[in-house]
C-alpha positions, 0 to 999 in steps of 0.5 A: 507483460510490459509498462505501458506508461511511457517514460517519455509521458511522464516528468518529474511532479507528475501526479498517481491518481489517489486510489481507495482500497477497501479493507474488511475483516475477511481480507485480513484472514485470506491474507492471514492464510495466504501469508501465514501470519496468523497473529491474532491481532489481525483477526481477534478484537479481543486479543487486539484490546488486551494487548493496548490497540484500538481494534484489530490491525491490518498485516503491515505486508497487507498495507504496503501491498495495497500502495504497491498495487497502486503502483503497478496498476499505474505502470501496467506491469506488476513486473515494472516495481523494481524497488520498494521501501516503506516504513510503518508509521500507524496501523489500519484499525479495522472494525467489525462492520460491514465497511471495514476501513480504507486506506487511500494511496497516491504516488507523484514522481520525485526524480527521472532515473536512467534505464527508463526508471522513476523514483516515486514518492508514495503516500498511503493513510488510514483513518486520518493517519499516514500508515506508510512513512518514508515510502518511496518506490523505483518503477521502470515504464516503457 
């Protein structure tokens, strides 16, 4: 597969379209099956209290997934995610309901690198809180 956002379309300021991703309960135990963590802050309400959070938390790998989704969906090629780094700044409590909790992504382009690559700055909130810090990606685009 190959990014099919051109690299020539694409300048420095350049807006990611915000994406909402849904995250329910039965998300966190397929990934929790998927992953192998199976802490139970991640799926237990009680056990999530006892230890002094609000509720059951998202896996931080899951968050930082859904904004790399984000970027890749964008570029057109899961391949085109070259370099990632976030840091966690504040978990995605998700309720027992039948909505879960979201977290909202966006992306803008800070820097045009060579070899066809761009530096994007990337933002990812919960819940009225920004859950990834200092998140920056390296994409290569067509």
């Amino acid at each position: 597969m190959t990014a099919t956002v051109r690299y020539s379309d694409v300048d420095v300021g350049t807006e990611i379209p915000e994406r909402v991703f849904p995250v329910r309960r039965i998300d966190l135990v397929r990934y929790a099956g998927a992953s192998g963590d199976f802490n139970p802050i991640h799926w237990n309400e009680r056990t999530a209290k006892a230890v002094g959070l609000p509720d059951v938390i998202a896996h931080g790998m899951f968050t930082m997934a859904q904004a790399g989704r984000l970027l890749t969906e964008w570029a057109g090629d899961p391949g085109a995610l070259v370099e990632y780094k976030v840091r966690f700044s504040a978990p995605v409590v998700v309720p027992d309901d039948d909505k879960g909790a979201e977290v909202t992504v966006s992306g803008v382009v800070k820097e045009k690198l060579d070899g066809n690559r761009v530096r994007i700055a990337v933002t990812a909130r919960s819940g009225g809180a920004k859950v990834l810090a200092r998140s920056t990606a390296v994409v290569r685009l067509a």
